[in-house]
C-alpha positions as a Markdown table, in Angstrom:
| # | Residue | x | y | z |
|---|---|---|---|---|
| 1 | Unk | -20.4 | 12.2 | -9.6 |
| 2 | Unk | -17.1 | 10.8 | -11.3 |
| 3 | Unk | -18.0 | 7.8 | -10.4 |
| 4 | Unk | -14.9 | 5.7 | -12.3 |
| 5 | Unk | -12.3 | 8.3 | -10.1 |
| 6 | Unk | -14.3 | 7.9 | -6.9 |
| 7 | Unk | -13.9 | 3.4 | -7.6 |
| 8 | Unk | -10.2 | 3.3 | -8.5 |
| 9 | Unk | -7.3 | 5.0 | -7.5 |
| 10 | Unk | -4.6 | 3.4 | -9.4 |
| 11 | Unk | -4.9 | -0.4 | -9.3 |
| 12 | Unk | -6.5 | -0.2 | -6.1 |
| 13 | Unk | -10.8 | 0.2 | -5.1 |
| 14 | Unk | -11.3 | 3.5 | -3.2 |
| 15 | Unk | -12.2 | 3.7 | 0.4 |
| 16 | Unk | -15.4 | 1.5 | 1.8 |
| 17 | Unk | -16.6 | 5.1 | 2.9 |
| 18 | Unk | -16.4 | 6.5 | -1.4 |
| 19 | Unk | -18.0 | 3.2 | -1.9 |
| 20 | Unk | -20.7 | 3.8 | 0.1 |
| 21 | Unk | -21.3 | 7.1 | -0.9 |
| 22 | Unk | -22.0 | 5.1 | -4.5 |
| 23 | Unk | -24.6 | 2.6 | -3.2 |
| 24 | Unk | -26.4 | 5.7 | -1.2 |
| 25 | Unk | -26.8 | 7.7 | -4.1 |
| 26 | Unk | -30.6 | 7.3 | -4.7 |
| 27 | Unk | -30.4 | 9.3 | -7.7 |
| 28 | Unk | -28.8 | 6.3 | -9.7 |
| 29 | Unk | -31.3 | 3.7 | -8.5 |
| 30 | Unk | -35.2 | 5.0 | -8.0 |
| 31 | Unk | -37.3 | 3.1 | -6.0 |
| 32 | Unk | -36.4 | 4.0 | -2.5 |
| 33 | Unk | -33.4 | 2.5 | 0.3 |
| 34 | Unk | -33.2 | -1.4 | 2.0 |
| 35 | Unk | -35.0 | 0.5 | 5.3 |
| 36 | Unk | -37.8 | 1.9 | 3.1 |
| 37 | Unk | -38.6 | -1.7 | 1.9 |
| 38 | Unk | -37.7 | -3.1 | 5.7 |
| 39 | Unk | -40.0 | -0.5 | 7.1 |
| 40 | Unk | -42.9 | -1.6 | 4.5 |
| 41 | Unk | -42.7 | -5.0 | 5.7 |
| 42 | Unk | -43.1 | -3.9 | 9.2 |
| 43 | Unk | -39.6 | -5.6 | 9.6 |
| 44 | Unk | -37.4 | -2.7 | 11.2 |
| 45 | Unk | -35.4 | -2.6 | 13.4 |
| 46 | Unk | -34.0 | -5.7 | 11.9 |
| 47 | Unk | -32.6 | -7.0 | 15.1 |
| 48 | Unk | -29.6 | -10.3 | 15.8 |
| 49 | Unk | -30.6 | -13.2 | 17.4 |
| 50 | Unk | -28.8 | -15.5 | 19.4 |
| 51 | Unk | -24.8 | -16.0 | 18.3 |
| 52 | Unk | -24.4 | -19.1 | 16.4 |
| 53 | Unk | -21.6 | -18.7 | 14.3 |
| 54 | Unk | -18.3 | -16.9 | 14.6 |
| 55 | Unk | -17.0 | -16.0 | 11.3 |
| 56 | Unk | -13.4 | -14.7 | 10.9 |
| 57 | Unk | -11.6 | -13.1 | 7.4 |
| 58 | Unk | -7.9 | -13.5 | 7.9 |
| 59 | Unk | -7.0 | -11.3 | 5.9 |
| 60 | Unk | -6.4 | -10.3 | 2.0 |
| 61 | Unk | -3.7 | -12.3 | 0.7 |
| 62 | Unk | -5.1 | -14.7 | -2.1 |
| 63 | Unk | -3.1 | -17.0 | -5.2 |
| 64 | Unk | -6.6 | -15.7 | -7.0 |
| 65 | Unk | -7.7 | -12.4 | -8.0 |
| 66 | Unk | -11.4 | -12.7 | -8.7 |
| 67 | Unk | -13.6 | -10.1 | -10.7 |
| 68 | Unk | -16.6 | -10.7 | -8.3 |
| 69 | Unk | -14.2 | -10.9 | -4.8 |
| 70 | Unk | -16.2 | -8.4 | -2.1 |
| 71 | Unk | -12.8 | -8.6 | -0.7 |
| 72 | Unk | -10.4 | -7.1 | -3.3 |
| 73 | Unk | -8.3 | -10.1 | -2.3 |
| 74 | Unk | -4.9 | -11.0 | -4.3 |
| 75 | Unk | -1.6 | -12.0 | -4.5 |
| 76 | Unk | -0.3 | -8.1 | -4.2 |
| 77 | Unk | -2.5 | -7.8 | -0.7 |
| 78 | Unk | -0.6 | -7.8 | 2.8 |
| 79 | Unk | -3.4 | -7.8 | 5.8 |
| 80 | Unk | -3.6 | -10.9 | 7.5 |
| 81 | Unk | -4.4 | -11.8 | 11.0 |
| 82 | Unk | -1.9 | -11.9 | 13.7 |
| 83 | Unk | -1.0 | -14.3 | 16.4 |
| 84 | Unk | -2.1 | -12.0 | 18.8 |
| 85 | Unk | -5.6 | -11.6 | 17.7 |
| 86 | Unk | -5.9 | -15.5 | 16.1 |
| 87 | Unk | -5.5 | -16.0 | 20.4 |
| 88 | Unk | -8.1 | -13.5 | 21.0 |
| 89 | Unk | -10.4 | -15.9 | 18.7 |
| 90 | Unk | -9.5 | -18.7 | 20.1 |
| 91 | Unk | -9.6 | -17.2 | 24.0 |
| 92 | Unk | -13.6 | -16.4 | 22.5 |
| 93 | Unk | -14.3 | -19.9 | 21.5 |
| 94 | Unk | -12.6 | -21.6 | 24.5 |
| 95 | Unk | -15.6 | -19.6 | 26.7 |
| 96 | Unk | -18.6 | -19.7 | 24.3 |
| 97 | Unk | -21.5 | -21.8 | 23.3 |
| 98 | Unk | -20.7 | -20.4 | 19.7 |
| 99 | Unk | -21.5 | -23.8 | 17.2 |
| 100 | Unk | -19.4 | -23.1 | 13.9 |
| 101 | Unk | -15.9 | -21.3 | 13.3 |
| 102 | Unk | -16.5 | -19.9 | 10.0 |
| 103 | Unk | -12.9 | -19.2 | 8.2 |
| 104 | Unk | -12.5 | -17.1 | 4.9 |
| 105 | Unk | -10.5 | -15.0 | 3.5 |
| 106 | Unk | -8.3 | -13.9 | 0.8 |
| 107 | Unk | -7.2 | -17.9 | 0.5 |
| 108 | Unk | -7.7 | -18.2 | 4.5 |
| 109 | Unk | -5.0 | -20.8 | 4.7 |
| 110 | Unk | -2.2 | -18.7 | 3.4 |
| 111 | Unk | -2.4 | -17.4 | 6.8 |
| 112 | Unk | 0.5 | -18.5 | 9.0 |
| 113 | Unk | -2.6 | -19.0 | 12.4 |
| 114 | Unk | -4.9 | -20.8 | 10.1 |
| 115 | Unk | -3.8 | -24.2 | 11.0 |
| 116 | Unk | -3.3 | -23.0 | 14.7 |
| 117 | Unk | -7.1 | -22.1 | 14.7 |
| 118 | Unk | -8.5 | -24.9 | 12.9 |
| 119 | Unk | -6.6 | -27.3 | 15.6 |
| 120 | Unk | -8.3 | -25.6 | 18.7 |
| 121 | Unk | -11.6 | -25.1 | 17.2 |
| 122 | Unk | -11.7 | -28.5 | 16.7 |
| 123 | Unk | -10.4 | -29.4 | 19.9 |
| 124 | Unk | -13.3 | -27.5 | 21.3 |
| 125 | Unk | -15.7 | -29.4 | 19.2 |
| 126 | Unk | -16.5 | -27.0 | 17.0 |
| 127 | Unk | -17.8 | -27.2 | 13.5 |
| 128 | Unk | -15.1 | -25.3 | 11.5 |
| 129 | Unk | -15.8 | -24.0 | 7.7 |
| 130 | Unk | -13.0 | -23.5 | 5.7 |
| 131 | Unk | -14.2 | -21.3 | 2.9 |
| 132 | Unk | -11.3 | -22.5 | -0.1 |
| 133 | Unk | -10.4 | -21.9 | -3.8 |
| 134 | Unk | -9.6 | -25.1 | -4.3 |
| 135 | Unk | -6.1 | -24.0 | -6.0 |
| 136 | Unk | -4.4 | -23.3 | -2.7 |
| 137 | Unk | -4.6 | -26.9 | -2.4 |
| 138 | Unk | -2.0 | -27.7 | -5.1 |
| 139 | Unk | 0.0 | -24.6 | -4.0 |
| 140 | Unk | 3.7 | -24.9 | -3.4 |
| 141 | Unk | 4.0 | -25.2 | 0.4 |
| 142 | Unk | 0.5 | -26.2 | 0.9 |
| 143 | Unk | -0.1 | -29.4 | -0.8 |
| 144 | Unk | -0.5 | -31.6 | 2.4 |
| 145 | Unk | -3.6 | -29.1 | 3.6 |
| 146 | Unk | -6.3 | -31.7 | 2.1 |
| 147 | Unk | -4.7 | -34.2 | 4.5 |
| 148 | Unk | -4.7 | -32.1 | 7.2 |
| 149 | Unk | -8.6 | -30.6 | 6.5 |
| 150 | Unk | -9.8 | -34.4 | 6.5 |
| 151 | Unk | -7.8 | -34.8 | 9.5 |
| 152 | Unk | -9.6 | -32.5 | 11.6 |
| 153 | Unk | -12.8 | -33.1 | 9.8 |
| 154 | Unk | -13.2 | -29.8 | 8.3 |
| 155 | Unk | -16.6 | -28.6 | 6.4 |
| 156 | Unk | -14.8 | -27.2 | 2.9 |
| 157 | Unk | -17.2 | -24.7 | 0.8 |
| 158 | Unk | -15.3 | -24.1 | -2.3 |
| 159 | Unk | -15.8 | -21.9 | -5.1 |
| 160 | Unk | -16.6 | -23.6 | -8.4 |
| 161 | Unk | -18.3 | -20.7 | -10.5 |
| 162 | Unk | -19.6 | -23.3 | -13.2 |
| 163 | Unk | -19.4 | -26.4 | -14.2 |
| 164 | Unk | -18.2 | -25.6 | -17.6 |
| 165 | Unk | -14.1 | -24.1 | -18.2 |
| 166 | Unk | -14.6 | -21.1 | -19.9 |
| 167 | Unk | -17.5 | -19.4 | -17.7 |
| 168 | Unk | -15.4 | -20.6 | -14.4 |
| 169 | Unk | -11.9 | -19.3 | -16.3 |
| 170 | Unk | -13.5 | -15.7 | -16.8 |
| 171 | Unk | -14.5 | -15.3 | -13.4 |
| 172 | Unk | -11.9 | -16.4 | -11.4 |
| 173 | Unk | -8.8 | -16.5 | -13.7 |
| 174 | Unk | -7.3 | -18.7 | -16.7 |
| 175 | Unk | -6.2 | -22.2 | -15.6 |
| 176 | Unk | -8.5 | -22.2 | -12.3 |
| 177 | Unk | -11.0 | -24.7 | -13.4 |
| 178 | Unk | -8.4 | -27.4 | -14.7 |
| 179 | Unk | -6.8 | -26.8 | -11.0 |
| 180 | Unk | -10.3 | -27.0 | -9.1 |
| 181 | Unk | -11.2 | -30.4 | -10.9 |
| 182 | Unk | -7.6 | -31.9 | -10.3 |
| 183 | Unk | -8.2 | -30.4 | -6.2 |
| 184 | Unk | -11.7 | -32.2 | -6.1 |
| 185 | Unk | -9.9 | -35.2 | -7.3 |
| 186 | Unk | -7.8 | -35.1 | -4.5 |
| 187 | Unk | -10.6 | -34.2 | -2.2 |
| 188 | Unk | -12.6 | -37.1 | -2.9 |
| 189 | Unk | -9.8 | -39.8 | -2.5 |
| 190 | Unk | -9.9 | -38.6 | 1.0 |
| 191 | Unk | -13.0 | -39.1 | 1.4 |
| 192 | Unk | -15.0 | -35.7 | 0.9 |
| 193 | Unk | -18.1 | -35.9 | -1.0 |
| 194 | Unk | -18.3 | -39.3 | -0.4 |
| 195 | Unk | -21.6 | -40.9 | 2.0 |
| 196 | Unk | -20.8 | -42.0 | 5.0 |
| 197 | Unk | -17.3 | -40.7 | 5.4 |
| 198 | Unk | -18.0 | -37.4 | 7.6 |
| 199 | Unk | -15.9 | -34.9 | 5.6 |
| 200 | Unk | -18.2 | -32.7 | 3.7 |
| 201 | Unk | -17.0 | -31.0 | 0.6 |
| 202 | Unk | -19.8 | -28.3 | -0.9 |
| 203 | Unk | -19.6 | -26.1 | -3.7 |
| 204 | Unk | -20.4 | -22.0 | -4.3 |
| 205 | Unk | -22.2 | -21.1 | -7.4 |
| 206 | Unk | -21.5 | -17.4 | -8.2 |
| 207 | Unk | -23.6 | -16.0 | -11.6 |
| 208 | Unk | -21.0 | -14.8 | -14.0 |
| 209 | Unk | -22.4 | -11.5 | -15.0 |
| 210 | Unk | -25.3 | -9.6 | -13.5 |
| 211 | Unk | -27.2 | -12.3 | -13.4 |
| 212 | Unk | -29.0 | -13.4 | -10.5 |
| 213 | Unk | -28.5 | -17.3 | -9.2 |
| 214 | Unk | -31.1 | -19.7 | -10.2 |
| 215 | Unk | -33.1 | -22.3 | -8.4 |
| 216 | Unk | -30.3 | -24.3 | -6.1 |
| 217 | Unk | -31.7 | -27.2 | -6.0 |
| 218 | Unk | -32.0 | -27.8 | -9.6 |
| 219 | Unk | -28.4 | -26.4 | -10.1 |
| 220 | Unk | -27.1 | -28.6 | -8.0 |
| 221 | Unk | -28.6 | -31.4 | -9.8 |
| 222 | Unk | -27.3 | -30.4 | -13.0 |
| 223 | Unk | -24.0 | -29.8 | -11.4 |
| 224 | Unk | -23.7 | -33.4 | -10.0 |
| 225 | Unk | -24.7 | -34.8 | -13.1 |
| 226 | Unk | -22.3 | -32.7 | -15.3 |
| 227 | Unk | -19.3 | -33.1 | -12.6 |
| 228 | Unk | -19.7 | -37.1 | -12.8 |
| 229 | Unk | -19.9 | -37.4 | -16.5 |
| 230 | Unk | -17.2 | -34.5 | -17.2 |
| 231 | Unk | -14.8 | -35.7 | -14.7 |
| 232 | Unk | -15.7 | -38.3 | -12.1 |
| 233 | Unk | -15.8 | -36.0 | -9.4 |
| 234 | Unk | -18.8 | -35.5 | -6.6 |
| 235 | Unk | -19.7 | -33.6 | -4.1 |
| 236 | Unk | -22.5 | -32.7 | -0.8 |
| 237 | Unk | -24.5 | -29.9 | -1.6 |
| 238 | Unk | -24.4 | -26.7 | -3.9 |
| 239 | Unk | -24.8 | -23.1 | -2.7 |
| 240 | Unk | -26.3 | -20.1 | -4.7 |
| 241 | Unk | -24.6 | -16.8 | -3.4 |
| 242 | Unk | -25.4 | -13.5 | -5.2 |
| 243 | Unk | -22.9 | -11.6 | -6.2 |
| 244 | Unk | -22.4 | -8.3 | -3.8 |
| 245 | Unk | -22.3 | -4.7 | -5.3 |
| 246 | Unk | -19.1 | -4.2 | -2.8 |
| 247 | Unk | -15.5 | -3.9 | -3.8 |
| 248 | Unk | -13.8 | -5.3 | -7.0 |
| 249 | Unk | -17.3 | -6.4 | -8.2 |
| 250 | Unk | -18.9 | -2.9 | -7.7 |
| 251 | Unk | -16.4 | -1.0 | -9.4 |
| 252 | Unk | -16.4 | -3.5 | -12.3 |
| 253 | Unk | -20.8 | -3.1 | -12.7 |
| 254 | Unk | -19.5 | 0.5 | -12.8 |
| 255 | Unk | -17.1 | 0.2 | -15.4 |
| 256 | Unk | -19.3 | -1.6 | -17.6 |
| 257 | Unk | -22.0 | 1.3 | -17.0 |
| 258 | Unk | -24.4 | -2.0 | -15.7 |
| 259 | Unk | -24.7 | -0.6 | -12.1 |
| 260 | Unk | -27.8 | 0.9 | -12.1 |
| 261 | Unk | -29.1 | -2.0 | -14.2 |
| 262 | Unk | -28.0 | -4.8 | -11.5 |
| 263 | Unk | -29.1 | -3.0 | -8.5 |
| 264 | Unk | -32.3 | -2.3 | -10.2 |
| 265 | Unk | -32.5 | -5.7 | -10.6 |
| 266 | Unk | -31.9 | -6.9 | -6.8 |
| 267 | Unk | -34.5 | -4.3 | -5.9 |
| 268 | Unk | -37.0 | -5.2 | -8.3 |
| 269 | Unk | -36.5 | -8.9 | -6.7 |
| 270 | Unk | -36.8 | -8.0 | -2.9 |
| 271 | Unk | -38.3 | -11.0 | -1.3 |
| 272 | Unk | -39.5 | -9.9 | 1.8 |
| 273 | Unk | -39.7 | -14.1 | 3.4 |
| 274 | Unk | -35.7 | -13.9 | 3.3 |
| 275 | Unk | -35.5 | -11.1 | 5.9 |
| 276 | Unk | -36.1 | -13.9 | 9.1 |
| 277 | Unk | -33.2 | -16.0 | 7.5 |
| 278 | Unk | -30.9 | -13.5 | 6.6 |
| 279 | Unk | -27.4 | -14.8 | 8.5 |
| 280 | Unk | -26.4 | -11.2 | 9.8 |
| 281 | Unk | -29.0 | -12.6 | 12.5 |
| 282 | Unk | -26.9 | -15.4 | 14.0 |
| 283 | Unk | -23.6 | -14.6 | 12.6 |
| 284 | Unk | -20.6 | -12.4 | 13.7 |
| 285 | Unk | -17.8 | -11.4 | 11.6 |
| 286 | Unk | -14.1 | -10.2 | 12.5 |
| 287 | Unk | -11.9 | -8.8 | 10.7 |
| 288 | Unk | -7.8 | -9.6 | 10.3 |
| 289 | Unk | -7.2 | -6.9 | 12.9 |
| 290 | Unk | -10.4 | -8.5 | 15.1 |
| 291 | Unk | -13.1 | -6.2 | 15.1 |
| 292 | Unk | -16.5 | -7.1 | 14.8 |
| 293 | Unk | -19.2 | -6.7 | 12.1 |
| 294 | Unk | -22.6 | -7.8 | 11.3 |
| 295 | Unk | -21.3 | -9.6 | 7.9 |
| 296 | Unk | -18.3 | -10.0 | 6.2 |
| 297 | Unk | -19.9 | -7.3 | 3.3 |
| 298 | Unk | -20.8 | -5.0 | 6.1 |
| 299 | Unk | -17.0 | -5.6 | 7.3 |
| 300 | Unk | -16.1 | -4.5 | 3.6 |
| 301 | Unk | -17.9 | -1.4 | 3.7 |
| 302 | Unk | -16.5 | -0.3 | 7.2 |
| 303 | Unk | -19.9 | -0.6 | 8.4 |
| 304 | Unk | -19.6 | -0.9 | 12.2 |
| 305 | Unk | -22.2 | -2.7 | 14.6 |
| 306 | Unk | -24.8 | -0.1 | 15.7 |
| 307 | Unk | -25.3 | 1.3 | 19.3 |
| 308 | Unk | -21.5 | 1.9 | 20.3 |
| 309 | Unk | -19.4 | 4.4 | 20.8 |
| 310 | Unk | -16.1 | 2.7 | 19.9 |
| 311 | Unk | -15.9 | 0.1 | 17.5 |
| 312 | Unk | -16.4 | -3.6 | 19.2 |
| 313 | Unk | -13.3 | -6.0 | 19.5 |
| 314 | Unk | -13.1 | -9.8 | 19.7 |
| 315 | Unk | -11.4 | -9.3 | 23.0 |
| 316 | Unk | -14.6 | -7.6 | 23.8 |
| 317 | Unk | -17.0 | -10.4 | 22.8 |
| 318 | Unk | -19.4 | -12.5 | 24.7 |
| 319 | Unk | -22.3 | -14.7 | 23.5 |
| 320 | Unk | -24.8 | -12.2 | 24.5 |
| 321 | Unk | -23.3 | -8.7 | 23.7 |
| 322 | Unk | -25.0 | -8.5 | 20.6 |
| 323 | Unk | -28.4 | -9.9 | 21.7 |
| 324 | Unk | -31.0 | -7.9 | 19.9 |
| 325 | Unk | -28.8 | -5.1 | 18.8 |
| 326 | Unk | -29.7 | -3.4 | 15.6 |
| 327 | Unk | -28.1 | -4.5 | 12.1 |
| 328 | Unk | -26.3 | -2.2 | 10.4 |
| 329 | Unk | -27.7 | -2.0 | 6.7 |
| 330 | Unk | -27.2 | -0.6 | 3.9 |
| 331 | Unk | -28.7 | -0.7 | 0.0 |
| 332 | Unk | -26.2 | -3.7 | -0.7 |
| 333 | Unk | -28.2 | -5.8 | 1.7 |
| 334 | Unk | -30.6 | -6.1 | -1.5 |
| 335 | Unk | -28.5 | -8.8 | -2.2 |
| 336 | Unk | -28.8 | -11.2 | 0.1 |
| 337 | Unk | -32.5 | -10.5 | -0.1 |
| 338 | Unk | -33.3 | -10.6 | -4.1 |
| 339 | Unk | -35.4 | -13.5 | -5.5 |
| 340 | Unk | -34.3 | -17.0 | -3.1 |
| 341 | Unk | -32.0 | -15.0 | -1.3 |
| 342 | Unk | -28.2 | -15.7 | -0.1 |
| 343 | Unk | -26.3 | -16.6 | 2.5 |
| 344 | Unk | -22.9 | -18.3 | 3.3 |
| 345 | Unk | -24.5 | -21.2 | 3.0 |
| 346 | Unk | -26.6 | -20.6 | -0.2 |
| 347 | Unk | -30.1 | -19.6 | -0.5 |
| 348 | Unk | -32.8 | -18.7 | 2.1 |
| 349 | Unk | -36.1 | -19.6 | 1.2 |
């Protein structure tokens, strides 16, 4: 397999259906599929629960380009969500019992109905995510969004890599960190972070390498310690997420000829007590043109929600539709299940 050709055409990652063709290929990683392991914990079908979250990606556009983004997000992209199907959302919520609107992106406010959404989420008394680079914040033409996030008492979950410049620099891009820290600043003075307020500001840890996260709850110590004393910045809680073998960060691991050496790795740390917890049980995700997935990696692998015909639509959705309808997996589901395990919101066990 020419594996390098099949990743990149140009300065853009092949098709989600080349990339899956890559994470099938059980030649480059012995040791059998994500349903072999499910079906050896007695765990298939893995089936959805009851719909507590609705989580939407707006689109593409970013003022980052990250080398572990599952999204190939960047300045150069163009999807973003229309008006039409931002009211399709919003028509969804305005009906359902759904708890949390769950925004990402790209840099999800760089899209022209994030504000529009966040308003009539929170109108409806829903908890709404906004899931931020912290930059965007001191953005030409968005500098008033920390104002208008504490406004409408918006949960922010924003990426800070590491603690330390260079590590977050080489991830995300030179001059990020300085910006983040400068954002958090700003963050804080309005309240987030701070006990008793009601706005909750929480970080993403994403391992810098193939690495696997360590244990949260010590990192997050270490993070509030090193964060005070550093800069005189605080926060609420710190989330582990792995990094995905999906998109920019898979063709990288293939670049580097450490592909076979991470995904042995998230095999070799299957944890079979994070399948119950795994969020593709309570969460939906849509995409910028408003279909539905199980998760927003499934969604970057074009892998459709089982047991239909035609692909599902928000239009479409009710709170019991997908009721205890088959997840679509896939071997990149080893992610979210190696060692603590990881979710949007961190680890599972």
């Amino acid at each position: 397999m020419k594996t390098l050709t099949l990743l990149r055409q140009g300065n853009q990652l092949a098709s989600p259906a080349e990339q899956r063709t890559v994470l099938a290929d059980a030649d480059r990683v012995p040791g059998g599929t994500f349903e072999t392991r499910l079906a050896e914990q007695k765990r298939v079908p893995l089936t959805r629960d009851a719909l507590a979250t609705l989580q939407i990606n707006l689109g593409k556009v970013c003022n980052q380009t990250c080398t572990h983004c599952h999204v190939d997000a960047g300045p150069d992209r163009r999807e973003s969500m229309s008006e039409e199907v931002a009211g399709q959302v919003i028509d969804f919520l305005s009906h359902s019992d759904v708890e949390t609107l769950d925004i990402t992106g790209g840099a999800p406010e760089m899209n022209a109905q994030f504000r529009r959404l966040v308003e009539a989420a929170t109108c409806m008394n829903k908890k709404v995510i906004d899931r931020c680079n912290l930059t965007i914040l001191l953005a030409n033409g968005f500098t008033d969004l920390p104002e208008f996030l504490a406004k409408h008492k918006v949960n922010i979950v924003a990426s800070l890599p590491c603690y330390l410049e260079a590590n977050c620099d080489s991830q995300r891009g030179d001059g990020v960190y300085e910006k983040s820290i400068h954002a958090i600043r700003r963050l804080n003075d309005l309240g987030y972070g701070v006990p008793g307020c009601g706005l909750e500001l929480d970080l993403v840890y994403n391992p810098t390498g193939t690495g696997l996260p360590p244990e949260q709850q010590a990192l997050e110590q270490e993070y509030r310690e090193q964060l005070d004393t550093r800069h005189g910045i605080f926060f609420n809680h710190l989330f582990t997420i792995t990094n995905m073998p999906v998109s920019r960060f898979l063709s990288d691991l293939l670049e580097q000829n450490k592909y076979e050496v991470y995904m042995q790795k998230l095999l070799d740390s299957f944890n079979p007590d994070t399948v119950d917890q795994l969020m593709c049980r309570s969460l939906v995700s849509v995409d910028w043109k408003g279909y539905l997935f199980d998760c927003d990696f499934n969604q970057m692998l074009d892998l459709p929600i089982l047991g239909t015909t035609e692909r599902l639509h928000i239009s479409e959705l009710t709170d019991d539709l997908l009721n205890d309808r088959t997840i679509s997996t896939a071997n990149h589901c080893f992610g979210c299940t190696a060692g603590a395990g990881s979710s949007c919101t961190g680890n599972l066990t």
